[in-house]
PASEBA-1860 file (N, C-alpha, C; in nm, 3 decimals):
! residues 96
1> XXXXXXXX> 2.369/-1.144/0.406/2.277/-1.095/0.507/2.136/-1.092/0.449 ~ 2.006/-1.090/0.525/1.898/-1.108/0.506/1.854/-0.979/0.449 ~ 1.804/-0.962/0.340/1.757/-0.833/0.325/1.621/-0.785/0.412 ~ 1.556/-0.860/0.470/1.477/-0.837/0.567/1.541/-0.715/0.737 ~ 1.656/-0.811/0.747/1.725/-0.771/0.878/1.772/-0.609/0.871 ~ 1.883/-0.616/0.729/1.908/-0.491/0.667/1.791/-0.406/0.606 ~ 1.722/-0.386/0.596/1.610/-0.297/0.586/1.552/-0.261/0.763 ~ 1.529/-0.396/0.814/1.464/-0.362/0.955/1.592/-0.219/1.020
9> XXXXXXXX> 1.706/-0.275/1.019/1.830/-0.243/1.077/1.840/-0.086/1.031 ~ 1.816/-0.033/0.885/1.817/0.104/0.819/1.681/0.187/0.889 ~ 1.589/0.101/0.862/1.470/0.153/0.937/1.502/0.227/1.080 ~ 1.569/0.115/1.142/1.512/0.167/1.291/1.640/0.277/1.314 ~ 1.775/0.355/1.218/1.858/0.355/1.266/1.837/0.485/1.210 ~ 1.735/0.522/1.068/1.714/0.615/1.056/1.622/0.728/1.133 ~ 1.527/0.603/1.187/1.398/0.659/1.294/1.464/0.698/1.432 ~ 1.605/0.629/1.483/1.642/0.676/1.579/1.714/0.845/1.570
17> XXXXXXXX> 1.780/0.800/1.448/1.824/0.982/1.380/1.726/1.073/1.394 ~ 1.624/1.049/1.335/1.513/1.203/1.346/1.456/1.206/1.469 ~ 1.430/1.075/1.535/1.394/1.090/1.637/1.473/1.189/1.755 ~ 1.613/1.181/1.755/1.714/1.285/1.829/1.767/1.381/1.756 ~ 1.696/1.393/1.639/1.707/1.567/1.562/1.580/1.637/1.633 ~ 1.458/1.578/1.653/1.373/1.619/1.699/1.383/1.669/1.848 ~ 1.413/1.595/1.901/1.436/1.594/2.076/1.547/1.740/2.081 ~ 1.630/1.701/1.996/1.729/1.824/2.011/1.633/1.982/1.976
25> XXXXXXXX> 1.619/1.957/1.852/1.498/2.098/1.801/1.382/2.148/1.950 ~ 1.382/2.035/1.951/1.220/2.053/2.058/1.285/2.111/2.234 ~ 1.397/2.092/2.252/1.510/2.125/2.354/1.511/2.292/2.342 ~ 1.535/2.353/2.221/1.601/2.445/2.141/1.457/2.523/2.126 ~ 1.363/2.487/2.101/1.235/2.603/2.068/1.163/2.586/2.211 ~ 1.133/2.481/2.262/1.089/2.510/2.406/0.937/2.529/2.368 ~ 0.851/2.419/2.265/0.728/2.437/2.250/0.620/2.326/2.279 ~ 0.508/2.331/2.306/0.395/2.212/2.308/0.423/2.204/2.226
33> XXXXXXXX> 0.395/2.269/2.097/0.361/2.172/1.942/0.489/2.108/1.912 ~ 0.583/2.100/1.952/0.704/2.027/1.887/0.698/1.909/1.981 ~ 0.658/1.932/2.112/0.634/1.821/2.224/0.546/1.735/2.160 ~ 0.478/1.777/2.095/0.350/1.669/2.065/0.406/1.554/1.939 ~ 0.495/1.665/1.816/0.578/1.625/1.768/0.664/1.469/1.792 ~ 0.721/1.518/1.881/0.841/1.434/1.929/0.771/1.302/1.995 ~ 0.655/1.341/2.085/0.597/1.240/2.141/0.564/1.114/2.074 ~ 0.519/1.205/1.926/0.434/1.105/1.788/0.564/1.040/1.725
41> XXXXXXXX> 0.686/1.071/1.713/0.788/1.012/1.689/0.842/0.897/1.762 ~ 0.860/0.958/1.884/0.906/0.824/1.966/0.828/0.737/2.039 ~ 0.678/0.745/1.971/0.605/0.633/2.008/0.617/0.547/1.833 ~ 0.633/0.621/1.728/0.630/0.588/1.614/0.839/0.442/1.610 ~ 0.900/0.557/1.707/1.030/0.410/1.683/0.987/0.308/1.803 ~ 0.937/0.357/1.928/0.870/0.191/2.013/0.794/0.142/1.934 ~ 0.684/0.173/1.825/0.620/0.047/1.719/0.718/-0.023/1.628 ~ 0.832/0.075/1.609/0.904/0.023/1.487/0.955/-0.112/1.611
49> XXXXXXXX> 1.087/-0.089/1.709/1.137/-0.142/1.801/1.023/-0.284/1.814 ~ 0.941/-0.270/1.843/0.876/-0.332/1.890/0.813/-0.491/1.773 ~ 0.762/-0.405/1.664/0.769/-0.478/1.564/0.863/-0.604/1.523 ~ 1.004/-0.512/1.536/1.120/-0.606/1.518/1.155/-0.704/1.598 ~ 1.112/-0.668/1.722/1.109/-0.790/1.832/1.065/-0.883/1.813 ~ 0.930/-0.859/1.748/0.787/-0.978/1.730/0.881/-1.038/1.626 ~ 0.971/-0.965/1.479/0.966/-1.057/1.390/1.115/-1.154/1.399 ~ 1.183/-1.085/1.502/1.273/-1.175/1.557/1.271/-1.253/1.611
57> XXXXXXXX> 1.140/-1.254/1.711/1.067/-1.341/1.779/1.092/-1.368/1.918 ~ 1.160/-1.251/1.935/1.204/-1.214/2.095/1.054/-1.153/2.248 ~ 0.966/-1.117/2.164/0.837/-1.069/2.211/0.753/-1.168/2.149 ~ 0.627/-1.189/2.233/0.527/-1.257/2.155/0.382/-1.125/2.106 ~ 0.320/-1.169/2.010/0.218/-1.089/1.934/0.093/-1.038/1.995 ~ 0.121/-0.939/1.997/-0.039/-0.875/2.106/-0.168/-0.893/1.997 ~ -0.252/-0.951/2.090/-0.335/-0.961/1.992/-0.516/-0.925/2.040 ~ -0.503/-0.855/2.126/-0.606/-0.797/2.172/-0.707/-0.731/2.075
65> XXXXXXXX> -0.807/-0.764/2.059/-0.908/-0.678/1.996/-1.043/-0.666/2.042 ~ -1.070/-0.548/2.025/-1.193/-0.478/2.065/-1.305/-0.432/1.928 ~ -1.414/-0.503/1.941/-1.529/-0.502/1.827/-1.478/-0.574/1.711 ~ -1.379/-0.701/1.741/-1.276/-0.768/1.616/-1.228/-0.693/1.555 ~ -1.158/-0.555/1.582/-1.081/-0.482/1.539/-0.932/-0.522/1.621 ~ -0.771/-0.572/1.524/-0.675/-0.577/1.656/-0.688/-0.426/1.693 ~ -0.655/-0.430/1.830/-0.603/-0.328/1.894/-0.486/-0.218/1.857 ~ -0.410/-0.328/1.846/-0.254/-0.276/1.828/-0.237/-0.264/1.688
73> XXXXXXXX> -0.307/-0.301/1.609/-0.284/-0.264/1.451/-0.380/-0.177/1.406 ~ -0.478/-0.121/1.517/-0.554/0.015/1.481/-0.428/0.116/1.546 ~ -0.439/0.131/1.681/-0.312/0.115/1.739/-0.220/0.257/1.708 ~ -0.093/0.147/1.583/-0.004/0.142/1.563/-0.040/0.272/1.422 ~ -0.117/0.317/1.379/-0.167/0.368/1.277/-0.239/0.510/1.333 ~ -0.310/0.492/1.438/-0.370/0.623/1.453/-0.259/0.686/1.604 ~ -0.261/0.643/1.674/-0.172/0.723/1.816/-0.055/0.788/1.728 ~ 0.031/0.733/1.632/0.130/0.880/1.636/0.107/0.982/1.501
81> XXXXXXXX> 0.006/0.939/1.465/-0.097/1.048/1.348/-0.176/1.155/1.457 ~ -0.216/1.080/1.567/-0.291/1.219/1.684/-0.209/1.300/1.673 ~ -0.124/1.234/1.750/0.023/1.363/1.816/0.085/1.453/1.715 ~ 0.096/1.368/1.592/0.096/1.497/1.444/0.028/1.605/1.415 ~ -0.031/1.528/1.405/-0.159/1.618/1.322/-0.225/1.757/1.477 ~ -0.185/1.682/1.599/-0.217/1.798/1.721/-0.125/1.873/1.719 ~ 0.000/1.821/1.696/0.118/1.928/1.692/0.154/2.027/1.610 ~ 0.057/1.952/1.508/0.071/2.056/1.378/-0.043/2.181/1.390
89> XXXXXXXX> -0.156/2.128/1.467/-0.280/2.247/1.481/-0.205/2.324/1.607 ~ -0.196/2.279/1.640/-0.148/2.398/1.737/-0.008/2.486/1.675 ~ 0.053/2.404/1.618/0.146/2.539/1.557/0.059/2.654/1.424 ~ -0.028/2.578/1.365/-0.104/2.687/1.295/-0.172/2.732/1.361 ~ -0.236/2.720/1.485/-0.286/2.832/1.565/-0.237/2.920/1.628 ~ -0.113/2.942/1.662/-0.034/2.946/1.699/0.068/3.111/1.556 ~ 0.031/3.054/1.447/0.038/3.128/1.358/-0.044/3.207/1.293 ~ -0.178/3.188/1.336/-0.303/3.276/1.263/-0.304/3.392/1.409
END
């Protein structure tokens, strides 16, 4: 087997795991900040998902860019760092 495939395959199978440890937790506390959480997660496995498509070659490559920046590879880096890093201020506010 490809060690490419098997890595993609561990990747996405571990991201689907936390991804529904999260959903479950976030069920269970009943909070925005874990919502924001979860949100940043399961936009974080549609990049993974998505990725793997392109390198399977089942999707073709977005390649949109704005100021010759790609889009989707600024993208893919800052949208589920927002939802973190918001989910996380609001739970320390939340604590002060």
């Amino acid at each position: 087997m490809n060690p490419d495939i098997l890595f993609s395959i561990t990747r996405l199978s571990l991201s689907a795991l936390i991804t529904i440890l999260a959903i479950s937790l976030m069920a269970k506390r009943r909070e925005f900040a874990w919502g924001m959480i979860v949100i940043g997660l399961l936009i974080s496995f549609a990049i993974l998902v998505y990725d793997l498509t392109v390198s399977l070659g089942i999707t073709p490559v977005i390649t949109y860019k704005l100021f010759n920046i790609p889009v989707y590879e600024f993208g893919k880096i800052v949208v589920p760092s927002f939802f973190f890093i918001l989910g996380l201020l609001i739970m320390k506010a939340r604590n002060d």
